[in-house]
DOMILO-298388 format. One record per residue (C-alpha): x, y negated, z negated. Coordinates in steps of 0.1 Angstrom, whole numbers, padded with zeros to 4 digits, always signed. Layout:
BEGIN
XYZ
...
This chain:
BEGIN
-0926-0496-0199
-0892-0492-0215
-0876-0494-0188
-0892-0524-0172
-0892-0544-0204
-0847-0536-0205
-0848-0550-0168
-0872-0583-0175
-0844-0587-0207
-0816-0585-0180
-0833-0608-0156
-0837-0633-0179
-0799-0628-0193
-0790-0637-0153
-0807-0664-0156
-0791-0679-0182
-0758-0671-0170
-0765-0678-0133
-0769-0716-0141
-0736-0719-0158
-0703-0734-0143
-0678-0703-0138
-0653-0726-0135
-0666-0748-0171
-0634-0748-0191
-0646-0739-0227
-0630-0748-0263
-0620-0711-0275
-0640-0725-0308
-0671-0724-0290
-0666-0690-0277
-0673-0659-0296
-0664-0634-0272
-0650-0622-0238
-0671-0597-0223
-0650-0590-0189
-0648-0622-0173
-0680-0636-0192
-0682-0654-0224
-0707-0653-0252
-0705-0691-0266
-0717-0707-0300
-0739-0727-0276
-0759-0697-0272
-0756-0683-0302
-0774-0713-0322
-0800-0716-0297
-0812-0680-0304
-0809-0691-0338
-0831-0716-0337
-0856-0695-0323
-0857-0675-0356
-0879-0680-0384
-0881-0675-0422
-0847-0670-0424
-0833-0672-0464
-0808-0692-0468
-0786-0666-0486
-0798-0643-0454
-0784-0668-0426
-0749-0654-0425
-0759-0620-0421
-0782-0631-0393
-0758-0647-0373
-0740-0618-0371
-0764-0593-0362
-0772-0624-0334
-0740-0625-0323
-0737-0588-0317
-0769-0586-0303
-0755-0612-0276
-0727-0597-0266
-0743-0565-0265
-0767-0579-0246
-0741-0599-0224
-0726-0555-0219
-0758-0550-0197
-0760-0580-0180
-0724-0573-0167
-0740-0540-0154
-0770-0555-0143
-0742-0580-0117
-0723-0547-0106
-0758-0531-0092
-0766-0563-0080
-0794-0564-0100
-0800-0599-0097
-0803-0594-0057
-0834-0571-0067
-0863-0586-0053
-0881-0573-0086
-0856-0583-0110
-0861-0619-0088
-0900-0618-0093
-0896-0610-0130
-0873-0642-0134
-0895-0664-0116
-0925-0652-0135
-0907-0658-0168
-0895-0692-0152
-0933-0702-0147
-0945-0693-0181
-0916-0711-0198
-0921-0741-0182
-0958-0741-0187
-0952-0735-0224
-0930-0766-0227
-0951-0789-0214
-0976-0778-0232
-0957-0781-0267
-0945-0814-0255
-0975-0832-0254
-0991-0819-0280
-0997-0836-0312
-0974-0815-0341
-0986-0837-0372
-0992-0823-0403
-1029-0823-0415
-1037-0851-0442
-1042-0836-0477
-1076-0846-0475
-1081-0823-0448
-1067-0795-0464
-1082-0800-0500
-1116-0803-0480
-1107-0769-0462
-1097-0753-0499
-1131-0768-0513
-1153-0757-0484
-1145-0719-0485
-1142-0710-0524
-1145-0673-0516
-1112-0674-0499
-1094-0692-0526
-1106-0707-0561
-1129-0676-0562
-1112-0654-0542
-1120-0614-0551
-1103-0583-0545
-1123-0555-0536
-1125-0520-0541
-1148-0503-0514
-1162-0469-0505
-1170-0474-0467
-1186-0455-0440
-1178-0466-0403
-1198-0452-0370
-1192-0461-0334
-1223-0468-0304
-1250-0467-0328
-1282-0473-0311
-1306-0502-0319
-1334-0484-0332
-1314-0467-0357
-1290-0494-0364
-1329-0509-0372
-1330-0477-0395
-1301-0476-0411
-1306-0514-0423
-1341-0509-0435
-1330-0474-0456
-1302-0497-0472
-1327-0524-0476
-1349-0501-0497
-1323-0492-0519
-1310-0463-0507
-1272-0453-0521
-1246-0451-0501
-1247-0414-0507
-1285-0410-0496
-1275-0427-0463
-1247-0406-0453
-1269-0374-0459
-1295-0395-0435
-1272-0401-0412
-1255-0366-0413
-1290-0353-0404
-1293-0375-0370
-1263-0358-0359
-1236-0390-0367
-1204-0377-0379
-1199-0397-0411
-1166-0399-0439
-1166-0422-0463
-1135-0440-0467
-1119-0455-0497
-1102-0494-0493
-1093-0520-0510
-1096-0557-0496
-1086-0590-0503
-1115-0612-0492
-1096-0628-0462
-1098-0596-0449
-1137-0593-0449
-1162-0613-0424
-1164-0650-0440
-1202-0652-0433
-1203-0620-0459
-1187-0630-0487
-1210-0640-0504
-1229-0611-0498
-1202-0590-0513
-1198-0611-0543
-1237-0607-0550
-1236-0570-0547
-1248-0546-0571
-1235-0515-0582
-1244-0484-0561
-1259-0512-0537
-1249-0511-0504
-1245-0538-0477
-1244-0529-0439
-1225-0551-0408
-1231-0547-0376
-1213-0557-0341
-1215-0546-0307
-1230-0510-0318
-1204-0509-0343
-1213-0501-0380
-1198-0504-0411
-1214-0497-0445
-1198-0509-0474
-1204-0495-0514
-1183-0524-0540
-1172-0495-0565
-1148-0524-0583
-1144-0561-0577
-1117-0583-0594
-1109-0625-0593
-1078-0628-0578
-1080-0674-0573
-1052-0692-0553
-1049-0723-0565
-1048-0754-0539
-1008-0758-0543
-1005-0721-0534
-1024-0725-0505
-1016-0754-0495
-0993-0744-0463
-1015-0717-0450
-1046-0740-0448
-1018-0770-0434
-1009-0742-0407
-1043-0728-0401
-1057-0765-0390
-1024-0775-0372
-1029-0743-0351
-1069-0750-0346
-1057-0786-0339
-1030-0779-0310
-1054-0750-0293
-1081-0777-0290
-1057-0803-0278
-1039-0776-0256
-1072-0769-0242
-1084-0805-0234
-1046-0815-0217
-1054-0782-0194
-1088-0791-0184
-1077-0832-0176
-1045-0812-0156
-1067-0792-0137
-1093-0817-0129
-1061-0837-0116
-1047-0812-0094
-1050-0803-0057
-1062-0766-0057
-1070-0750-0024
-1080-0712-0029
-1071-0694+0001
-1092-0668+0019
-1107-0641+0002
-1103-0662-0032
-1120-0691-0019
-1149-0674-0041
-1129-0688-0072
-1135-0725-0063
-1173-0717-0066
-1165-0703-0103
-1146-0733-0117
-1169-0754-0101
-1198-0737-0121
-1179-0739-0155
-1188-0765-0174
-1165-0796-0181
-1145-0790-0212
-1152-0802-0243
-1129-0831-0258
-1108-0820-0289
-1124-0819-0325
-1106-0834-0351
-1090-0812-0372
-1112-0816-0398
-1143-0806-0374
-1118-0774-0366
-1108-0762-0399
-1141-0739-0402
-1123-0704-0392
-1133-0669-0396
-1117-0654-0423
-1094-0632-0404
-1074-0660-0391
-1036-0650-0390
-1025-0683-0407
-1050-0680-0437
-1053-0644-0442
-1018-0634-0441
-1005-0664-0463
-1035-0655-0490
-1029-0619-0489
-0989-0628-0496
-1000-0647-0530
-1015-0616-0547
């Protein structure tokens, strides 16, 4: 994996490189160094730099070092890469093309898509709409029990012991005696880090109490041992919730330009795939785009939400 992963950086590195004028006469102010007969130029170096995020500003000098370096270094292999010929490799030429495809695809799509930021109503609507994430966000300290490929009938078990009142305690000697291998682990959670549908579940729960979820044969049963208000205020928020319903937005609008695309284009499946027409034809027609305000009803667990709340603690 290594290995391929060093050759798919190299191909691309030829890339680059293979579209540029040898003979281009450069300022020497635009170049920041000679590696044989190649140059690394400022050119490039911005243009990884641009590609970087959450850069400080009293961090951007040391990052355009460590950039530059990294491109020279880099520009080391793909002078090694030219001596084998690398670029002749019909591998190495499949790995560029395939990296061609996807970069292309992933311009046009950014391209048309709408990047406007969310109104404020929007967000303050999102804020107002999921308390338990923010104004009465919780942090949780939980005693937990987790089990793999339970069956149904005593998944059906398990829910009506805890449902009776039965202590986390009680239930792991129950389960020990059906022959489940059972720990109980200690965590701590933010509440963007719990199933949204159960918060208020876990906010409601007794001491000793216990509350069980369920997926897929999957079991987790949960004991709150300590819970503590932990609120974000709106202003806090604020860019998460902006992100979180950009990013619902553009996935819904990504999804409808696709769909209008495809029902556009000319596809002929070709022997044994002609089986494949018969399955887009049977998919339904995709849905038009909500509006972002329609979106902005995510489970908890959402990267844009639940990392930005979990940094305000």
């Amino acid at each position: 994996m290594i290995k391929r992963s060093l050759t798919l950086s190299v191909a691309l590195a030829v890339l680059v490189l293979a579209g540029c004028d040898k003979d281009e006469k450069k300022d020497a102010s635009q170049v920041i160094a000679k590696v044989g007969d190649a140059e690394v130029t400022v050119h490039q170096l911005n243009h990884a730099l641009s590609r970087l995020q959450g850069i400080k500003p009293e961090q951007a000098e040391l990052a355009r070092q460590k950039v530059a370096k990294g491109l020279v270094e880099q520009q080391v292999l793909v002078n090694a890469a030219m001596s084998d010929k690398l670029d002749r490799d019909p591998n190495v030429l499949m790995d560029i093309e395939a990296a061609k495809r996807e970069i292309l695809a992933k311009a046009y799509v950014a391209r048309h898509l709408n990047a406007g930021k969310p109104a404020d109503s929007e967000v303050k609507a999102y804020y107002e709409q999921h308390p338990d994430l923010f104004a009465q966000r919780k942090v949780y300290d939980l005693l937990v029990i987790r089990l793999q490929n339970v069956e149904r009938d005593k998944l059906a078990e398990i829910g009506k012991r805890a449902d009776a009142g039965q202590s986390l305690v009680e239930l792991q000697a129950y389960l020990s005696q059906q022959g489940f291998a059972t720990s109980v682990a200690s965590e701590q959670k933010g509440a963007e880090h719990l199933p949204l549908e159960a918060l208020p579940k876990f906010s409601q729960l007794a001491p000793k109490k216990v509350l069980v979820l369920s997926a897929g044969g999957n079991v987790a049963i949960y004991e709150v041992v300590n819970a503590k208000s932990e609120s974000v205020s709106l202003d806090r928020a604020k860019p998460f919730i902006e992100a979180y319903i950009g990013n619902k937005s553009r996935a819904a609008q990504a999804e409808k330009l696709f769909a209008d695309l495809k029902q556009k284009a000319k596809i002929e499946y070709q022997g044994d795939f002609a089986k494949l027409a018969q399955l887009d034809a049977a998919k339904p027609a995709a849905a038009p785009a909500p509006a972002p305000a329609a979106a902005a009803k995510p489970a908890a667990t959402d990267d844009a939400v639940s990392k930005g709340v979990e940094a305000l603690r």
